[in-house]
C-alpha positions, 0 to 999 in steps of 0.5 A: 347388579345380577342377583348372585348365589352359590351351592357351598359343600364341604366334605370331610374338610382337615387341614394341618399346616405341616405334618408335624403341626397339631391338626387344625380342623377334623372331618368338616361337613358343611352344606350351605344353600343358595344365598345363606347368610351362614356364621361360624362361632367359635373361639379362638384357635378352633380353626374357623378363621383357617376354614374361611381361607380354605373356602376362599381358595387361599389355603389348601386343606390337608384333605377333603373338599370344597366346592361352589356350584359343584365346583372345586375351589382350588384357588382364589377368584373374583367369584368368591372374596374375603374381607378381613379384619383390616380394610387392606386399602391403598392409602394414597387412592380416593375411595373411587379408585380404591373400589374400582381397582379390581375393574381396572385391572380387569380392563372394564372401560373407564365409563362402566367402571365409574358407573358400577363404582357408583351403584355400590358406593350407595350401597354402602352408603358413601357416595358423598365420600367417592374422591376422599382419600381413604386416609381421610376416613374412620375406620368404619368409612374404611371398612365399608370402602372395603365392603364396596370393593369386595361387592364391585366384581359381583361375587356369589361369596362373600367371606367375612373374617371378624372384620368388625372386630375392631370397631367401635359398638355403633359402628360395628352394629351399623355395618352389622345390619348393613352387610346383611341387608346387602347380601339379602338384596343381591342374593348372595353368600356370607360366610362369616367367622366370629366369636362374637355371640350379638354378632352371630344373631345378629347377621346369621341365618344359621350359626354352626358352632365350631370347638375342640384342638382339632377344631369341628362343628359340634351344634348348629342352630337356625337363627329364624329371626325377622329383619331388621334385627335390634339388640333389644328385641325380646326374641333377639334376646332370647336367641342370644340366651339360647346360642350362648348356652349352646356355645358354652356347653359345646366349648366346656365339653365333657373328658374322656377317661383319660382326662382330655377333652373329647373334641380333642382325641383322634383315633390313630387311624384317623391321623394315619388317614391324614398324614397321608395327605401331607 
């Protein structure tokens, strides 16, 4: 596989879902160099699962915008893919064909996709398991199936909505590590949205917290940890401490003289600016 990265720049991103919704997320800015594993932390409803999606070309913002490569991202491609929560799999399809559909739908001859289908089944570690039925497997064996066909179409991008959130604590940590050391090995993107503290430490290059209603990035840390990354690890530890007391404050801001929070107030020129984008 060809070593892949992107440039992601995100300027002044907002998004509403109609003009009579709450704003979602204000005045978004985020810069993400080449090959980054960048994890967004926030809790739920600040609007960081809705930003991936607009990232992932599946959601129009309400203003603002998003580019890859200098590149605006108007529409989902192969390029960019998302995994989310659930695997999304075809139960009735072994796991060979579950992650070569992509390539058989974008007429690769039947040779080469059984050969780029075997190369990222041992990256994730299932090459024992290709004509199993997905039914078959556990969850973690799903998700990793999902993992392999996000990876098949060689993206620069790969976005990750919680998707291990469902997992047993083992499971969970192995796909953890995993997944990192995959995006490493091949050079490219993550963006992963989670609210999960381990998680962020565990994964990230850089965590940007994300808080308010509407939702914004109030801090951002480098997690400069070496890999593999353990739990235990007295420096894993201590970056953990320090992430949660940054979230904790970021999410327990202080109130205005009005008594409502500070990440929640808008100028009214600043909602006029994006009602007209409605």
């Amino acid at each position: 596989m060809a070593i892949r990265g992107v440039h992601i720049k995100i300027n002044d991103l907002n998004h509403r879902y109609t003009s009579k919704s709450p704003i979602t997320f204000h005045r978004v800015n985020i810069d993400s160099p080449q090959g980054e594993s960048l994890v967004i932390i926030g809790r739920s409803g600040c609007g960081k699962s809705t930003l991936l999606h607009v990232l992932a070309g599946l959601m129009r913002p309400t203003g603002g915008t998003v580019s890859l490569n200098g590149e605006l991202v108007k529409a989902p491609s192969p390029r960019w893919v998302m995994m989310f929560q659930a695997p999304h799999l075809f139960p009735w399809m072994t796991v060979e064909h579950n992650v070569g559909i992509g390539l058989h739908f974008a007429h690769w001859p039947k040779k080469e996709i059984k050969e780029r289908v075997t190369e990222v089944l041992g990256l994730v570690h299932l090459e024992d398991y290709a004509d199993s039925n997905v039914q078959d497997l556990s969850g973690g064996q799903q998700q990793r199936v999902a993992l392999a066909r996000s990876l098949v179409m060689e993206p620069e991008l790969l976005l990750l909505d919680e998707p291990f959130s469902a997992l047993d604590t083992f499971t969970r940590t192995s796909l953890q590590k995993d997944v990192r050391s995959i995006a490493k090995r091949l050079g490219i993107n993550l963006v992963m949205a989670t609210h999960d503290i381990d998680e962020a430490v565990l994964m990230a290059d850089r965590t940007l917290v994300m808080a308010g209603a509407p939702g914004k990035i109030v801090h951002e840390l480098a997690v400069d940890l070496d890999d593999p990354r353990e739990r235990q690890d007295p420096a894993v530890q201590a970056m953990r401490a320090n992430l949660m007391q940054i979230f904790h404050d970021a999410t327990h801001s202080q109130t205005d003289g009005s008594g409502s929070k500070i990440d929640d107030v808008l100028s009214e020129t600043e909602v006029v600016s994006i009602n007209q984008h409605v």
